[in-house]
C-alpha beads as a LAMMPS data file, in Angstrom:
LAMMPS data file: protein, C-alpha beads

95 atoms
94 bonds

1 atom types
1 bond types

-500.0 500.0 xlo xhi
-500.0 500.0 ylo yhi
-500.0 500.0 zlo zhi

Masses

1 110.0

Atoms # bond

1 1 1 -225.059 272.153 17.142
2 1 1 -224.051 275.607 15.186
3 1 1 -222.960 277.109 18.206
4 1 1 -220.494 274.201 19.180
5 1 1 -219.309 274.335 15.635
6 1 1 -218.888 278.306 15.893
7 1 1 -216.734 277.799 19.222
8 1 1 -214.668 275.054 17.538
9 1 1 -214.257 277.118 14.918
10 1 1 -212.925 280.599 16.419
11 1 1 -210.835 278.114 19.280
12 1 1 -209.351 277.100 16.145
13 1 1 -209.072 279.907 14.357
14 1 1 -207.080 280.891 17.646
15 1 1 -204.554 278.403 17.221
16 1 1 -203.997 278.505 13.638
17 1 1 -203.310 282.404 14.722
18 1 1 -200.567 281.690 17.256
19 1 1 -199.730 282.736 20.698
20 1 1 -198.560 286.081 21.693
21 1 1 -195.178 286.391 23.903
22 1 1 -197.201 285.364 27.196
23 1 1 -198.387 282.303 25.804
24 1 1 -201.768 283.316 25.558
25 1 1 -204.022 282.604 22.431
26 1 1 -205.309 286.238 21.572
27 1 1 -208.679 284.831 19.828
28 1 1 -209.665 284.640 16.460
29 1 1 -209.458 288.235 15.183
30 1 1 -211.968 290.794 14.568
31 1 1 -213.216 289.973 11.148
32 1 1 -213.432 286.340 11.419
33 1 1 -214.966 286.859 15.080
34 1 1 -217.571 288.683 13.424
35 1 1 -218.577 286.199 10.464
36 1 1 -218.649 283.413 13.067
37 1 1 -221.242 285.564 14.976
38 1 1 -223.141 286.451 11.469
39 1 1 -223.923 282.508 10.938
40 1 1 -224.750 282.133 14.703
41 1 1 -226.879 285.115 14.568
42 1 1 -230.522 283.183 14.801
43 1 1 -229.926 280.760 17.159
44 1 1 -228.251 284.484 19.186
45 1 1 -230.811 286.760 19.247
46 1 1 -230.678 290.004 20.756
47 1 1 -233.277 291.687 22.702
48 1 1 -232.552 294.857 22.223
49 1 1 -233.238 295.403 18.652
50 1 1 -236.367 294.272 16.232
51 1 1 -235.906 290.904 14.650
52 1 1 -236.070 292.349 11.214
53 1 1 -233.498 294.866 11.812
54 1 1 -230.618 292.173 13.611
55 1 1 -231.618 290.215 10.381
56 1 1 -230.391 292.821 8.014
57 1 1 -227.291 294.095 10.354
58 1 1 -226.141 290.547 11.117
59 1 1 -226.714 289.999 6.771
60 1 1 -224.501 292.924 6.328
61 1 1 -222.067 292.351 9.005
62 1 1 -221.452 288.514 7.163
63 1 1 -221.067 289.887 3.654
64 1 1 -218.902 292.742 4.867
65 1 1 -216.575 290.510 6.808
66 1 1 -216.481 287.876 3.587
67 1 1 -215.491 290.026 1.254
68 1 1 -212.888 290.716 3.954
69 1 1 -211.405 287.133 3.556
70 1 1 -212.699 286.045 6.565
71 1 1 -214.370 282.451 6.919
72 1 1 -217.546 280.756 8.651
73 1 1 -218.194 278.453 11.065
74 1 1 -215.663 275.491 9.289
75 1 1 -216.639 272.185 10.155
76 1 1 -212.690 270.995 9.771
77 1 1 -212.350 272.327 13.072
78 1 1 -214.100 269.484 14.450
79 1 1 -211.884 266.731 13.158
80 1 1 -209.500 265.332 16.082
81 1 1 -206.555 265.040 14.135
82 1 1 -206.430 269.126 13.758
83 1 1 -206.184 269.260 17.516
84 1 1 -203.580 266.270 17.247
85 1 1 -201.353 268.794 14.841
86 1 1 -202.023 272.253 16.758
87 1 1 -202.736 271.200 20.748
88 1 1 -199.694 269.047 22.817
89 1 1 -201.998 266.190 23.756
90 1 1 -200.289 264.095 26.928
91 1 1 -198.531 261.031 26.998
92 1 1 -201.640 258.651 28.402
93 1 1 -199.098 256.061 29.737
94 1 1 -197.556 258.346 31.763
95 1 1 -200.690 259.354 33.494

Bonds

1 1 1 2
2 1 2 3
3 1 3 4
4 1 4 5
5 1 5 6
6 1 6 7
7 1 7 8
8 1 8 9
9 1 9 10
10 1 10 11
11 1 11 12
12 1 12 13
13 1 13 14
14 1 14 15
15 1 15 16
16 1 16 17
17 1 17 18
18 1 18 19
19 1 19 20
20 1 20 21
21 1 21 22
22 1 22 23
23 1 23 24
24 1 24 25
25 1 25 26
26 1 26 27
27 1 27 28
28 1 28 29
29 1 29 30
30 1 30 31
31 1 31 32
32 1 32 33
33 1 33 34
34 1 34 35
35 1 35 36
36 1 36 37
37 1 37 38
38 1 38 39
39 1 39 40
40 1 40 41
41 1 41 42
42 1 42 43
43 1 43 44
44 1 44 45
45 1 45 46
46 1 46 47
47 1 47 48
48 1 48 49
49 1 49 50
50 1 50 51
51 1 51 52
52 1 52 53
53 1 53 54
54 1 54 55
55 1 55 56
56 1 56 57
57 1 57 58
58 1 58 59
59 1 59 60
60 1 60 61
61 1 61 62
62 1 62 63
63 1 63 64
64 1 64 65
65 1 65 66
66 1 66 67
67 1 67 68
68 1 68 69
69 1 69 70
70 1 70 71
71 1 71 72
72 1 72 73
73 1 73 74
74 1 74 75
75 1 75 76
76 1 76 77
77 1 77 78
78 1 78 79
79 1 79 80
80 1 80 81
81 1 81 82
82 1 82 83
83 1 83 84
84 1 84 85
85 1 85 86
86 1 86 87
87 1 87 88
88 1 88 89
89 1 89 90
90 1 90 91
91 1 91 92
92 1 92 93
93 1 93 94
94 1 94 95
């Protein structure tokens, strides 16, 4: 359930960050990309480095980012009536 909150949580982030002149929603950013991945790290393992070591880079990379001012997975993200505010829903009679 982490990882759906993470993706809520950077398609947010997204949204709260605006669109660029094509309309397109450049992502989250950098640093609060990062932070997102630092509390997903467990249940994201990577095979290409020890356990122990992803542990303490993925522990850095989440402190670093933090004292950065960027956020974690947000569980506000997940309430409808965000969406409601930042996403045009459609007019349900109409369809």
């Amino acid at each position: 359930m982490r990882t759906v909150k993470g993706l809520y949580t950077a398609w947010g982030l997204a949204h709260e960050r605006g669109s660029d002149e094509d309309g397109t929603y450049p992502g989250p950013g950098l640093p609060q990309s990062l932070v997102v991945a630092a509390d997903l790290y467990d249940e994201t393992i990577m095979p290409m480095a020890p356990l122990p070591v992803q542990r303490l880079l993925w522990a850095a990379v989440g402190w670093v980012t933090r004292l950065w001012g960027a956020i974690g997975i947000d569980d506000a993200y997940l309430d409808a009536s965000f969406w409601d505010r930042h996403v045009e829903q459609p007019e349900w009679d109409a369809i």
